[in-house]
C-alpha distance (Angstrom), angle and dihedral (degrees) to the residues before:
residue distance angle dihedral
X1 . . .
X2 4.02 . .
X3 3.92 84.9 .
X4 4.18 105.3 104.3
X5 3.90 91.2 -155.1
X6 4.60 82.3 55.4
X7 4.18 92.4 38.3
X8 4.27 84.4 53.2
X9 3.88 83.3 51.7
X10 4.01 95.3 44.6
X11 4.42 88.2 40.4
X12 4.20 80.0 57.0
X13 3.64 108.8 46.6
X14 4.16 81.1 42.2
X15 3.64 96.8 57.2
X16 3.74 89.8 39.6
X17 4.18 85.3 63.6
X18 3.83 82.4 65.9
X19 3.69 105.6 34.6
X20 3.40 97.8 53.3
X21 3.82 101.5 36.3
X22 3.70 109.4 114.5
X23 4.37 94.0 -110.8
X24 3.48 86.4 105.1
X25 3.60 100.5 52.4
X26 4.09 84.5 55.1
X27 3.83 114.6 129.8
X28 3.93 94.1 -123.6
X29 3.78 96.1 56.0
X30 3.69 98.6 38.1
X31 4.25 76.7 56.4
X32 3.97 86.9 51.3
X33 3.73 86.7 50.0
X34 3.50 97.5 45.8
X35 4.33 87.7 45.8
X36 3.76 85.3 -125.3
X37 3.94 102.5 143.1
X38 3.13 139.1 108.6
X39 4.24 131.5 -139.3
X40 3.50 100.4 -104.4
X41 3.91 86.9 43.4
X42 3.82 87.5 57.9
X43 3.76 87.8 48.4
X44 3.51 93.8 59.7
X45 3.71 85.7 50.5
X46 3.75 103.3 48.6
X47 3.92 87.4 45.2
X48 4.26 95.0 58.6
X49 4.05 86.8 31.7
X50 3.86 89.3 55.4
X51 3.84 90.1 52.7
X52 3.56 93.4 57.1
X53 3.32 105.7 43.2
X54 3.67 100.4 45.5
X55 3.90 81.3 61.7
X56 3.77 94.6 58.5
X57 4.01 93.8 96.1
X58 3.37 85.7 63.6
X59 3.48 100.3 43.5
X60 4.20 88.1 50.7
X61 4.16 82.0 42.8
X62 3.98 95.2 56.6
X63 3.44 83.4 52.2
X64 3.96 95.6 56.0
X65 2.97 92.3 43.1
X66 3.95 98.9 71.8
X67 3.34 96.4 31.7
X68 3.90 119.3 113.3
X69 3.66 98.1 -175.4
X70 3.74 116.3 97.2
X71 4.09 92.9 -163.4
X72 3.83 92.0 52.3
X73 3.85 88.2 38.9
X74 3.70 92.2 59.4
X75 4.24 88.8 53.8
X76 3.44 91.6 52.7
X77 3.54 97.5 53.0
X78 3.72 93.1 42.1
X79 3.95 84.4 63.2
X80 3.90 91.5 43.8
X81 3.81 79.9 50.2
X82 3.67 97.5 54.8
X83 3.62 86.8 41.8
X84 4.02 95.6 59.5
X85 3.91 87.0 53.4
X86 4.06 88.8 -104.6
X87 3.19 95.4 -70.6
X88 3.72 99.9 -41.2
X89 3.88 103.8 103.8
X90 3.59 85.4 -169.1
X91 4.17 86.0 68.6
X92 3.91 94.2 40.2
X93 3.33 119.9 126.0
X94 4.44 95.6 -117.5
X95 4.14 78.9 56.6
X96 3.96 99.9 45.1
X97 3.93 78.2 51.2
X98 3.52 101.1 55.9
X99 4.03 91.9 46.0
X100 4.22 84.6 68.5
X101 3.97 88.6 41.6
X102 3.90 91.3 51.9
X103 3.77 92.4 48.0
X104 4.07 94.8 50.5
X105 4.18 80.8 55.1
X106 4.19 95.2 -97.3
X107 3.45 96.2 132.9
X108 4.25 116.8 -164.1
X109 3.91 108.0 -93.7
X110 3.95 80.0 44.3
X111 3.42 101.4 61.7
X112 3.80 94.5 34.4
X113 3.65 86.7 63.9
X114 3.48 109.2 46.9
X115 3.61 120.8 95.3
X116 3.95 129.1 -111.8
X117 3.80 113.1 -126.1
X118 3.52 115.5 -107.5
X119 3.90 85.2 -116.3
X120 3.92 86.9 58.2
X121 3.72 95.3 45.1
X122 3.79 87.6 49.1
X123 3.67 80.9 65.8
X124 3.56 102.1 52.3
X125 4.14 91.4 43.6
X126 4.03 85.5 49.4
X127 4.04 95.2 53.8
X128 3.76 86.9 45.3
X129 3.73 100.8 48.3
X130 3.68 95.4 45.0
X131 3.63 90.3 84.4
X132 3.54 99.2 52.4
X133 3.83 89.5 49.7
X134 3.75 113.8 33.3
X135 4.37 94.3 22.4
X136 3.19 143.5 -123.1
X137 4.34 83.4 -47.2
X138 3.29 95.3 53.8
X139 3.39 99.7 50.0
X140 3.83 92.1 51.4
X141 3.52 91.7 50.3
X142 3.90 89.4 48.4
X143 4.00 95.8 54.3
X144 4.09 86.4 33.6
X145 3.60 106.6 54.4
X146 4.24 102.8 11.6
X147 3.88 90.7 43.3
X148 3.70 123.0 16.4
X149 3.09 87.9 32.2
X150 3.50 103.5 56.0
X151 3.39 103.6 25.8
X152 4.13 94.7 97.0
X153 3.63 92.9 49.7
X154 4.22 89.3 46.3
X155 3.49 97.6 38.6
X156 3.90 95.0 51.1
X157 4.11 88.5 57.4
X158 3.59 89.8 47.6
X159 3.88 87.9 54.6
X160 3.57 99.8 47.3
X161 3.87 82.2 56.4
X162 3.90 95.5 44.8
X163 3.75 97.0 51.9
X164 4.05 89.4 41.4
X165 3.79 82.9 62.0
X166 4.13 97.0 53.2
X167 3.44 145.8 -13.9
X168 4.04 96.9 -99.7
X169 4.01 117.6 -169.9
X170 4.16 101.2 -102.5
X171 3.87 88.9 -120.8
X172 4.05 92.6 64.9
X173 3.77 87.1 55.1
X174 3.94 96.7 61.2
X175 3.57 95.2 103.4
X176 3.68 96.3 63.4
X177 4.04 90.0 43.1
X178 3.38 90.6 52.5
X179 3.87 90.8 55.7
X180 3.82 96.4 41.1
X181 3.58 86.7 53.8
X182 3.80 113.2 39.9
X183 4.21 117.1 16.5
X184 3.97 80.6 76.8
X185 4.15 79.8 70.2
X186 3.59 87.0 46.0
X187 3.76 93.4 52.4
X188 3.47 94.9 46.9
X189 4.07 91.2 56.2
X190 3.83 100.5 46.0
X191 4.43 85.4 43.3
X192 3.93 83.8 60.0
X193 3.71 93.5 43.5
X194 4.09 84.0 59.2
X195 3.34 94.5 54.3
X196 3.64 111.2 79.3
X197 3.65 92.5 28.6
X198 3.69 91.9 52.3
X199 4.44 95.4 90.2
X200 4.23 99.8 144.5
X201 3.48 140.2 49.9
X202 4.01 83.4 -131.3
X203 3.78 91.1 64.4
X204 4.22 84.9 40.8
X205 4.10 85.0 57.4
X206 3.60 104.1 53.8
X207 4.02 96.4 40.8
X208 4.04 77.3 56.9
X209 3.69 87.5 50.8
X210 4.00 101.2 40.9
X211 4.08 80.7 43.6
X212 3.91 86.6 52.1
X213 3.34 100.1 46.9
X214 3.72 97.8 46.4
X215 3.64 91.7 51.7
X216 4.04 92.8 58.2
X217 4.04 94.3 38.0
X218 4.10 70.6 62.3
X219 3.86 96.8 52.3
X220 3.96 86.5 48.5
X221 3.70 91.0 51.1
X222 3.53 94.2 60.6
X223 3.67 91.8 36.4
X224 4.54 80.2 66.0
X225 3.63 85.0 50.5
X226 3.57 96.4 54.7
X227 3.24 97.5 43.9
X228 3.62 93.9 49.2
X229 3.67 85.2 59.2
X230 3.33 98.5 50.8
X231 3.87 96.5 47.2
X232 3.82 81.7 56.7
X233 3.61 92.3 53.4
X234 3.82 91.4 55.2
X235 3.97 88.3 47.1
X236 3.53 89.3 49.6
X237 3.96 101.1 51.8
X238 3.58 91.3 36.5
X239 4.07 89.4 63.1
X240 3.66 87.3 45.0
X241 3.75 92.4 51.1
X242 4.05 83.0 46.7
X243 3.72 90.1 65.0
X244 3.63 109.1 39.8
């Protein structure tokens, strides 16, 4: 495993777990891709993204937190750092969130009080169990390769759908530019922290798993979006039926 020609092989057949799992053949992205939807669609969206990712510290926390390894513990908290804005909350990542939520008309007290799906907090429980049950490995590997590491390639479909919805002012889409362009960095930091800790194919097997199992917690979450969506369809023509 401490080979670099064998870690290239092991860095392959890891991203292939996430570039050939079937999230991106879901309905709602293939929509994003296709700039198909429509505001309140991307409401629904932002809302159940929001909840997530303001619960990223503490998935990047949970990680710290049983890891012995002062190295790897100062990459983590460089990405918690980035994450917080650098010490200027007003630049964290929850914040640059809530500037695209304000501009789709979800003002703060809003948003802080709806409720995450149970699909989306299926999400949030999966990133923060993964620790506990595939180690301090297999949680890098989850955040590395079915996070970071995906996160440019996700994030630019969602966009493509978001600014097919509405013509949004460029500086309430600086969260998702600052994900396109820099969590590939991120990825790239926490992959060579895996390297020289990676030393069986028993450690190899449960980043695969934690990997795995992040990627479908994904699938589900957009699965609760969708559904969302479609509930509010139902809602919606049943209204309009109402007043004919």
């Amino acid at each position: 495993m401490k080979n670099l020609s064998s870690f290239n092989k092991v860095q392959e057949s890891l991203r292939g777990i996430t570039a050939n799992h079937p999230l991106w053949n879901h309905e709602f992205l293939s929509r994003c891709r296709a700039r198909q939807l429509s505001l309140q669609e991307v409401q629904i969206l932002a809302v159940q993204m929001y909840k997530f990712s303001k619960e990223f510290n503490r998935i990047l926390a949970s990680i710290l937190s049983c890891c012995k390894d002062e190295s790897a513990q100062l990459v983590i908290l460089e990405n918690l750092f980035d994450e917080m804005g650098q010490g200027d909350l007003n630049q964290s990542h929850p914040e640059l969130f809530r500037r695209f939520t304000r501009v789709l008309g979800i003002d703060d007290e809003i948003l802080a009080i709806q409720a995450p799906t149970l699909e989306t907090q299926a999400l949030v429980n999966t990133y923060l169990q993964i620790p506990h049950k595939y180690g301090f490995l297999g949680a890098l590997g989850a955040v590395c390769y079915a996070s970071e590491g995906i996160v440019s390639t996700l994030y630019t479909q969602l966009y493509q759908g978001i600014i097919g919805a509405a013509p949004l002012p460029k500086e309430s889409l600086i969260f998702f530019e600052v994900h396109i362009d820099v969590d590939d960095s991120h990825a790239a930091k926490l992959a060579a922290l895996i390297e020289p800790r990676l030393t069986t194919n028993d450690e190899l097997d449960k980043i695969k798993l934690a990997i795995l199992e992040a990627m479908n917690a994904r699938v589900q979450f957009f699965n609760g979006v969708q559904r969302q969506i479609n509930e509010s369809s139902l809602i919606t023509n049943s209204l309009m039926l109402m007043n004919v």
